[in-house]
C-alpha positions in Angstrom: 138.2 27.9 -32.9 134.7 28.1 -31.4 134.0 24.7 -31.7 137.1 23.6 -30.0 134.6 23.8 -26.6 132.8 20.8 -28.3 135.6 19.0 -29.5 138.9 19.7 -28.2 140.7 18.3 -24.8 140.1 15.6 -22.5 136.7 16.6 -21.2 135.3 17.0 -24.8 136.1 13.4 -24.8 132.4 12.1 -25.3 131.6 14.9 -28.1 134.4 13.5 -30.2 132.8 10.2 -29.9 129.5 11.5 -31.0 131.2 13.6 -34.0 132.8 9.6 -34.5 129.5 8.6 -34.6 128.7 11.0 -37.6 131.3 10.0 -39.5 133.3 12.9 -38.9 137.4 11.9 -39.4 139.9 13.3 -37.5 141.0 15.6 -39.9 137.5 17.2 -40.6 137.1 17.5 -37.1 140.0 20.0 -37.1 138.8 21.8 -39.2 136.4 24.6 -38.3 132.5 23.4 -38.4 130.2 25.6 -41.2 126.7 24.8 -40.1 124.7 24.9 -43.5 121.5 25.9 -42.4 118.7 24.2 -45.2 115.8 25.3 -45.8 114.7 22.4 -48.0 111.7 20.8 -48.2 109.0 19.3 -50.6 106.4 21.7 -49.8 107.6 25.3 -50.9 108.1 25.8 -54.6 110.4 28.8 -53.5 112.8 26.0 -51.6 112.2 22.5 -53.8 115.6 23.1 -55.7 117.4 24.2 -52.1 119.1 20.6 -51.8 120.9 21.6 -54.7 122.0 24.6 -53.2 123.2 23.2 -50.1 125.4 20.1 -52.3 127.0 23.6 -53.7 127.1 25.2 -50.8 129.4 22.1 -48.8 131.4 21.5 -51.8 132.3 25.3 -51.6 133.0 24.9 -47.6 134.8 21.8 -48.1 137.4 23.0 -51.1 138.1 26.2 -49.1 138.5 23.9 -45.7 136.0 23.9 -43.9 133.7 21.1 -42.5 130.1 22.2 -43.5 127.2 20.4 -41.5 123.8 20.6 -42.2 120.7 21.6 -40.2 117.4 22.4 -41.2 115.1 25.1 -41.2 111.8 25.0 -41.8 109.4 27.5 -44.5 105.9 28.0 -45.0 104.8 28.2 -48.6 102.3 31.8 -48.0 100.6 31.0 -51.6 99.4 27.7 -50.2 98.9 28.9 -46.8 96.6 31.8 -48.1 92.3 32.0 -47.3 92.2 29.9 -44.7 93.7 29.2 -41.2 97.2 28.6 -42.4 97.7 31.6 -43.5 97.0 32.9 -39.3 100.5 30.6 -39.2 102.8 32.1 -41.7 104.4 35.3 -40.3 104.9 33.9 -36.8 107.3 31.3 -38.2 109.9 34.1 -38.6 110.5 34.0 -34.7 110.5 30.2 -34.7 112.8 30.2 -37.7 115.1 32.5 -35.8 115.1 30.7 -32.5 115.4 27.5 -33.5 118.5 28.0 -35.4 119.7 30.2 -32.7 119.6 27.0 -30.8 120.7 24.9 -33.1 124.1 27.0 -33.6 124.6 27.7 -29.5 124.7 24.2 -28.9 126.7 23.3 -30.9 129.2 25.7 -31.4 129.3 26.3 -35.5 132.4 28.4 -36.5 130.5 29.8 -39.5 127.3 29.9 -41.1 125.9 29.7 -44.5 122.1 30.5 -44.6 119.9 28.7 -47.5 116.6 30.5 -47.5 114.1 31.6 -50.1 110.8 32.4 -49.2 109.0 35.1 -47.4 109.9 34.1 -43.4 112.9 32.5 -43.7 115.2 35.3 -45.0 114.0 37.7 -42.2 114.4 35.1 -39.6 117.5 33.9 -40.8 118.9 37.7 -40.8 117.8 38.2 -37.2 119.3 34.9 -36.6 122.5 35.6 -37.8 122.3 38.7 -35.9 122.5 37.2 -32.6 124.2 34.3 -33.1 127.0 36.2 -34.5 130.0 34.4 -36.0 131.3 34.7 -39.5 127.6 34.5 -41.9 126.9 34.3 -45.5 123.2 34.2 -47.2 122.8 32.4 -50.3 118.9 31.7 -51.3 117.6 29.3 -53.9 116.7 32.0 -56.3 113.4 33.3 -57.9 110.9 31.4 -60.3 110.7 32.4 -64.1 107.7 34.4 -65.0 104.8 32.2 -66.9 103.8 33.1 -70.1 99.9 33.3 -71.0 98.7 34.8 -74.1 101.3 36.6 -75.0 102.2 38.0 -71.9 104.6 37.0 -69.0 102.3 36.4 -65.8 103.6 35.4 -62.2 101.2 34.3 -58.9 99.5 37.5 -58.4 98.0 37.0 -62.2 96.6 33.6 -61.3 94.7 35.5 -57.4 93.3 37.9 -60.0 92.0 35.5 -62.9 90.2 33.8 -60.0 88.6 37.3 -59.5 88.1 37.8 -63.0 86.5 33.7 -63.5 84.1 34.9 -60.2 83.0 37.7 -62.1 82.0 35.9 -66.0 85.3 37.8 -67.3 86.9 34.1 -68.0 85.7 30.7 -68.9 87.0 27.4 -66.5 88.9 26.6 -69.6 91.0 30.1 -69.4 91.4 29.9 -65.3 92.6 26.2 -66.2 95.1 27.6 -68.6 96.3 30.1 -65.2 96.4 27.8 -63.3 99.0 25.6 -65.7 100.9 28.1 -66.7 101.4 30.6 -63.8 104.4 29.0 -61.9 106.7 27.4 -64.2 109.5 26.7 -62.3 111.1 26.1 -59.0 112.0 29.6 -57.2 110.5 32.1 -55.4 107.0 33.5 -56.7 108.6 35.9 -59.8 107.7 39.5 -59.2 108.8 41.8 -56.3 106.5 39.8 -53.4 108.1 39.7 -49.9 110.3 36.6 -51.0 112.1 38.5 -53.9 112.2 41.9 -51.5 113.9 40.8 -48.9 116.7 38.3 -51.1 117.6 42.0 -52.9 117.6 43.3 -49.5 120.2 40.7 -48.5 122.6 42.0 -51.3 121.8 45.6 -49.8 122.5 44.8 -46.1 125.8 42.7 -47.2 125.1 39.5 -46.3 124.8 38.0 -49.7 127.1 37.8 -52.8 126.0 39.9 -56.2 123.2 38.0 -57.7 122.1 36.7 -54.6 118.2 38.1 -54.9 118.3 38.3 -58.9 119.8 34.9 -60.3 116.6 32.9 -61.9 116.4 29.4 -59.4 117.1 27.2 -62.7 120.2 29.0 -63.9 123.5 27.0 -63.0 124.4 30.4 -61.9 123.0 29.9 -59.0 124.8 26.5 -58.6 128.2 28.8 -59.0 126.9 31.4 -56.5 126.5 29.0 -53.9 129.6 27.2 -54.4 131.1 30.6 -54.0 128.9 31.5 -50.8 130.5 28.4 -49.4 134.1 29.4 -49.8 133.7 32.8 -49.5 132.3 31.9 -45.6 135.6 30.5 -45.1 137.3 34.0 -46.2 135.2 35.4 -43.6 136.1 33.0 -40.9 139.8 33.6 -41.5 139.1 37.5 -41.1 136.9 37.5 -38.6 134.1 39.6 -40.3 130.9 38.9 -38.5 127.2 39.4 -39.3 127.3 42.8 -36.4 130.4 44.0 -38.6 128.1 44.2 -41.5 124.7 44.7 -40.1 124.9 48.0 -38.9 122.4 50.7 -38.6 124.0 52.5 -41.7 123.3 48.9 -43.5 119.5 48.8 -42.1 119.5 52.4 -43.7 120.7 51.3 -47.2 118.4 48.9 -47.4 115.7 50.7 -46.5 116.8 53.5 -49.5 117.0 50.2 -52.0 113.7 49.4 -50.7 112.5 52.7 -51.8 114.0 52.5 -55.3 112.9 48.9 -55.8 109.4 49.5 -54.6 109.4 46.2 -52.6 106.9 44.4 -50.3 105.0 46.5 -47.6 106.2 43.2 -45.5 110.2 45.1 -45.6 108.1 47.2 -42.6 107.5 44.4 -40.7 110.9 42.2 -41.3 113.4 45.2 -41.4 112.3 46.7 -38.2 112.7 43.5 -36.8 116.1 42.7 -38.2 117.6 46.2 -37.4 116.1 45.4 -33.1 118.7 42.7 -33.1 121.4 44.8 -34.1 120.4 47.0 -31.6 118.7 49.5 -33.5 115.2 51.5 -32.4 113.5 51.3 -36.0 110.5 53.4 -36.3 108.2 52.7 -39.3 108.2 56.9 -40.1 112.0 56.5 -41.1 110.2 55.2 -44.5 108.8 58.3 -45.5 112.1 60.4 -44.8 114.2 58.2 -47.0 111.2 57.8 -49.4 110.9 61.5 -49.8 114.5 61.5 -51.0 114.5 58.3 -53.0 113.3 57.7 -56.5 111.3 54.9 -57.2 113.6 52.9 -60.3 111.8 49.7 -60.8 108.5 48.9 -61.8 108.1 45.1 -61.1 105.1 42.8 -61.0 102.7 43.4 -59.8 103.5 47.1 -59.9 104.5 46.6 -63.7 105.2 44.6 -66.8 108.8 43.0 -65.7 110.1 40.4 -63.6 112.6 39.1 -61.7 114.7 38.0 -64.5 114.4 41.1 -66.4 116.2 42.8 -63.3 118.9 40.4 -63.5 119.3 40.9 -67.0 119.6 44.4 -66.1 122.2 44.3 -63.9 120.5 43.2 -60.7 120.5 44.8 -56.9 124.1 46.1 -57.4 123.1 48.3 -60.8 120.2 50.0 -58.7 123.0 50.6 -56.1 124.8 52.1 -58.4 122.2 54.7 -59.6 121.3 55.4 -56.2 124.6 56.7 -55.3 125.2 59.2 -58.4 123.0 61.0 -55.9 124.9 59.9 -52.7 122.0 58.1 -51.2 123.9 55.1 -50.0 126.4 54.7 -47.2 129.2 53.3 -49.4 131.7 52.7 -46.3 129.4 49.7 -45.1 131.2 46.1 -45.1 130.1 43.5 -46.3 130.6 39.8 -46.8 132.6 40.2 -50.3 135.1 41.6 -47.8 134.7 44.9 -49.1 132.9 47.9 -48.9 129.5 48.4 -50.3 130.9 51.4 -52.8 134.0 49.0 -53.4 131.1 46.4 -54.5 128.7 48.3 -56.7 131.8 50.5 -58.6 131.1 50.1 -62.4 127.7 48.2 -62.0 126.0 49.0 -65.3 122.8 49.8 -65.7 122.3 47.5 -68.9 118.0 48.2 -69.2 117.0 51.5 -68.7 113.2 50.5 -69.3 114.0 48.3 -66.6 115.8 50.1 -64.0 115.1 53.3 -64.6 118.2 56.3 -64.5 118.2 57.9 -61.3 117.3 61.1 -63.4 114.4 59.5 -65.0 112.4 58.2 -62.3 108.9 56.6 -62.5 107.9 59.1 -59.6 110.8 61.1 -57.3 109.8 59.4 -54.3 110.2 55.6 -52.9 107.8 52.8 -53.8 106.5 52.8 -50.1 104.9 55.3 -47.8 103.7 55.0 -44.4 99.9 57.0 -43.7 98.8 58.5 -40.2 96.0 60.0 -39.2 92.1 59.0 -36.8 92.6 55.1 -38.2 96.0 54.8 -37.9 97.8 57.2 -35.3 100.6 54.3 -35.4 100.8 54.2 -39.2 99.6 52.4 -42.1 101.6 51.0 -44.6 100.9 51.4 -48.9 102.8 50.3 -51.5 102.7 53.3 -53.0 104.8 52.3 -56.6 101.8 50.0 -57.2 98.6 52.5 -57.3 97.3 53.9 -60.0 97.2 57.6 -60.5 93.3 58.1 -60.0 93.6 56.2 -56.6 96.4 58.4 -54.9 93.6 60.4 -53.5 90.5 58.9 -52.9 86.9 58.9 -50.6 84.3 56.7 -50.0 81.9 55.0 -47.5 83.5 52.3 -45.4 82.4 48.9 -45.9 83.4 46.7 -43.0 84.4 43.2 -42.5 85.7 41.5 -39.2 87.3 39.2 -40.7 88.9 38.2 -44.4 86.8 35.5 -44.8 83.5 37.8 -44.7 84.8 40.7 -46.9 85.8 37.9 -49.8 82.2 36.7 -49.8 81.3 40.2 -50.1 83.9 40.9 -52.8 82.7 38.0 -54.8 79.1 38.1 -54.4 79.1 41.8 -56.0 78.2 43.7 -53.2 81.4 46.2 -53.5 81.2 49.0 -55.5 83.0 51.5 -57.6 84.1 54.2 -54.7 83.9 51.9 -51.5 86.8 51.6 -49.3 86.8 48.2 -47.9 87.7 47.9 -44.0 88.8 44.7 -43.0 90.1 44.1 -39.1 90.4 41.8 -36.2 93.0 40.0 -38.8 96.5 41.8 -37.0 98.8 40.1 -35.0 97.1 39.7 -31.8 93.6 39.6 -33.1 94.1 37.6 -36.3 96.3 36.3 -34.5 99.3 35.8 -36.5 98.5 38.6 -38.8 97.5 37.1 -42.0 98.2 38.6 -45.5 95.2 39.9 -48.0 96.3 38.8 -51.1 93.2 37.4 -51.6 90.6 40.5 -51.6 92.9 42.6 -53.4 93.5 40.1 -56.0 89.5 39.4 -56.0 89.3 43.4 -55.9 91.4 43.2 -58.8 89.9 40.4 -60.9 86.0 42.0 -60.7 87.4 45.0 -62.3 87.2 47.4 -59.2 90.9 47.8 -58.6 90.9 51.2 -59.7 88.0 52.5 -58.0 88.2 50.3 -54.9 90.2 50.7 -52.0 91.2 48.6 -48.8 92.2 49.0 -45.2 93.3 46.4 -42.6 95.1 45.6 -39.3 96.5 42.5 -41.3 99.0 43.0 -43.6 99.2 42.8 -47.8 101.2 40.5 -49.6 104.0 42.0 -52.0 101.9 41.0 -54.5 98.6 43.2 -53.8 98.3 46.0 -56.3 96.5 49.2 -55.9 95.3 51.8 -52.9 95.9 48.7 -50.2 96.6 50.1 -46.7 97.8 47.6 -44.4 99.8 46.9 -40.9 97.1 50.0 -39.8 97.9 50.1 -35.7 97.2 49.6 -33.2 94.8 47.4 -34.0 91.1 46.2 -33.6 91.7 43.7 -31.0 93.3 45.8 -28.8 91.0 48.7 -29.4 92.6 50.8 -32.3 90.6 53.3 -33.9 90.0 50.5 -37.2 87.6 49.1 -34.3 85.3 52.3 -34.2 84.6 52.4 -37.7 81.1 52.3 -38.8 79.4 51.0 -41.8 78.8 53.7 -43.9 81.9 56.0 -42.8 83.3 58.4 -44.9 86.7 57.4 -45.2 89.6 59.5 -46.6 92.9 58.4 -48.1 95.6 61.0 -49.4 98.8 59.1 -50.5 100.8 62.3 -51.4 99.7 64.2 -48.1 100.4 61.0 -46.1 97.1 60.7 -44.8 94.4 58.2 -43.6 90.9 59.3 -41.8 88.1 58.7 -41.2 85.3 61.8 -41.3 84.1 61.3 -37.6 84.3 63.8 -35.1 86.7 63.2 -32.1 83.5 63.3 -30.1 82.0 60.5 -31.7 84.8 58.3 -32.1 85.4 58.9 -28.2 82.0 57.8 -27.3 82.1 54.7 -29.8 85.6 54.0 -27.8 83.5 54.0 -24.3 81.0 51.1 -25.6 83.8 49.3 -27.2 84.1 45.4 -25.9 87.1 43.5 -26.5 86.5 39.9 -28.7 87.3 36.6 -27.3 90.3 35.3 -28.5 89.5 33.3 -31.7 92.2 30.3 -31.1 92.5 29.5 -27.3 94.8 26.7 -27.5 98.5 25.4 -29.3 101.6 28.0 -30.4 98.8 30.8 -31.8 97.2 31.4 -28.6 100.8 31.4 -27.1 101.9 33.9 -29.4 98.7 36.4 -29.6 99.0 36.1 -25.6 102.6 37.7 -26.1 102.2 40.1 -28.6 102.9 43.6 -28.2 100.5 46.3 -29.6 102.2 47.8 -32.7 105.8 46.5 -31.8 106.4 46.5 -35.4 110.0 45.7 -34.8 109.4 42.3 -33.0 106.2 40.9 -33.6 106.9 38.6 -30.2 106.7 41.1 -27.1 110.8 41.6 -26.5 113.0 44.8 -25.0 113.5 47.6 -26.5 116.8 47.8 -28.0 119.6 49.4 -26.7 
């Protein structure tokens, strides 16, 4: 066993008297040790019901023999952390998250893992996580959140950003943005449409890390109780056959879950978190893989906010493993991939039935024949841009108008609210990526605002920063390199005619290469915005457009 270097022989002596100080008997101690790694805290909707979980979880370790141990994690909450300097904090926690349990694990030489995430960080850090550290892994996360119900209609988080767009603009009374705001988020769970949370516990199912349900079982069902007890002997099945995270995490994995992506139409943050998930496996991930598996892959879901259903509606549907299973009456998938079940992915997803066509759509009825995400290039974004692409309307696919630009979120809200955008413009906001932001904060915030005055049809918007799964309509973010290190977003011009293309793939502005080289010779670069603490740090190591790892780190080999 691995952790006979911390408790077996004379030398390891003193650790068995520390393990004696835990309470640990001498028959637990030779057993292997399961680190149960808890994301739990009283903070985080998304990760409130996780202690739960992780009772499941060691009871599931324990009756299959192992010795689970727990260790925390800990998770942001990026609806609380959102319009102000929190939200500059959010994203980089997914390289603490992964180093610190890195650590944790080294030092003290866990035979197996059992990952308890939710939320938007923690899965992707967790994932890379496992990727080093590398012994037998299995991801179980606390589940999402029921939609609300308002009116009549089911609503989830990005409803309540938009009614205080619509109570800004006269279109609701306090009493109705009171009623929102009571009803929105019912439950525990992870915000209930397909945001970054919900993305990237699917994508766990795709990659093999997770058991069937894992990203589609409701937080509140006892389901989910069941699924973690069975995470926590199903670790132990690992452990005994030596099937680690690499085993399962190859690039063919990375691949699949980039074609579920596609099909799901899931949070434009998959670019940032898959790239950096695939560098620890030792895969090169460019961004442009997207629109070569989009261009093949059929976009089969229309969740919120790109449509009316949720997250339970998919798992009444037959969840991740019935999308599979459409996917691959086209051979889109690589069905040979392991996984943590034991078996292969096509073994896995064999007889998954579609149950809710209106739901998950047949792969030979589409919503469109290519993938809910697309990555744009052109004069603002010779790097790319990223647009979730299952969430525009038609009339905004192509669209032109004069720039209107903001240096910072903050500004382009007040703008937003105060009436000052227009049917047409194309709001620019910048200095808000990862080293000028820094930290790269998401812009759920205008585009909900965008949304809520009634201009999210005729409105779009462009950043360095990044968009929250739950923006809707022609939002264009992760645009690189960015402003702070002298991308082409810094040139633009109030006034600017600005072109976006969706179906050609494009994004420029209507300046001549002349001009913009001359406004490139008079550009300045901007003091840093936070000179002190773990920001500063990280904007000081951040590589320009490194979308695989947002901290500056080799290229993988």
């Amino acid at each position: 066993m691995r952790s006979d270097a911390v408790k077996t022989g004379s030398q390891q002596a003193p650790h068995r008297s520390l393990f004696n100080a835990l309470g640990l008997t001498k028959e637990e101690m030779e057993r292997p040790l399961v680190g149960i790694v808890s994301s739990y805290n009283e903070i985080v909707p998304g990760h409130m019901n996780l202690d739960k979980i992780v009772a499941a979880v060691k009871q599931g370790v324990a009756m299959a023999g192992g010795t689970p141990i727990v260790f925390p994690a800990i998770a942001v909450c990026d609806g609380i952390a959102m319009g102000h300097v929190g939200m500059k904090y959010s994203l980089v926690t997914r390289d603490l998250i992964a180093d610190s349990t890195e650590a944790m694990a080294m030092a003290h030489q866990f035979d197996a893992l059992v990952m308890v995430p939710n939320c938007d960080k923690n899965v992707p850090g967790l994932l890379m996580a496992a990727a080093r550290i590398n012994v037998p892994t299995v991801f179980v996360s606390g589940g999402p959140m029921m939609a609300g119900h308002i009116h009549g209609h089911k609503t989830s988080l990005s409803s309540m950003f938009e009614a205080v767009g619509s109570y800004a603009a006269g279109k609701i009374s306090e009493e109705e943005l009171t009623e929102f705001e009571n009803k929105t988020c019912p439950t525990c769970g992870s915000c209930s449409g397909m945001y970054t949370a919900n993305s990237m516990n699917c994508l766990t199912e795709v990659l093999g890390m997770g058991l069937r349900g894992n990203g589609t079982i409701p937080a509140v069902y006892s389901e989910r109780i069941r699924l973690a007890k069975h995470a926590g002997m199903q670790v132990m099945e690992m452990y005994r056959r030596n099937i680690r995270p690499r085993d399962i995490m190859t690039k063919e994995a990375i691949l699949n879950a980039l074609t579920v992506d596609m099909a799901l139409g899931c949070s434009t943050n998959s670019m940032l978190h898959l790239p950096a998930i695939a560098h620890e496996v030792g895969m090169d991930f460019d961004i442009s893989f997207a629109n070569e598996i989009s261009e093949k892959t059929p976009n089969l879901c229309h969740l919120a906010p790109a449509g009316p259903t949720y997250m339970e509606d998919l798992n009444e549907a037959g969840g991740v493993y019935a999308v599979m299973n459409e996917l691959n009456k086209k051979g889109l998938l690589h069905t040979e991939c392991m996984t943590v079940t034991g078996k292969t992915v096509g073994e896995n997803i064999k007889n998954c039935v579609n149950l809710n066509p209106e739901v998950i759509r047949p792969i030979d009825n589409p919503y469109s024949q290519t993938g809910g995400l697309a990555v744009l290039k052109g004069n603002i974004a010779p790097d790319g841009g990223v647009v979730k692409r299952s969430a525009v309307v038609e009339e905004m696919m192509v669209h032109e108008g004069p720039a209107r630009v903001f240096d910072s979120e903050d500004d382009a809200i007040k703008a937003i609210k105060g009436g000052k955008i227009v049917a047409g413009d194309v709001v620019v906001i910048r200095y808000e990526g990862p080293k000028g932001g820094p930290g790269m904060r998401e812009m759920l915030n205008p585009t909900s605002a965008i949304a809520g005055m009634g201009l999210g049809s005729s409105v779009a918007l462009i950043t360095d920063g990044r968009f929250s799964g739950a923006s809707r309509g022609a939002s264009i973010g992760h645009v690189s390199p960015e402003a702070a290190v002298g991308g082409p977003i810094a040139l633009i011009e109030e006034g600017d005619i600005i072109s976006i293309n969706i179906p050609e793939l494009k994004l420029e502005v209507k300046v001549s290469d002349e001009e913009m080289a001359a406004r490139k010779a008079k550009w300045q670069p901007r003091e840093p915005k936070i000179t002190t603490g773990y920001l500063a740090r990280y904007a000081a190591m951040v590589t320009s457009g490194n979308r695989g790892a947002i901290l500056e780190v080799p290229k993988a080999k």
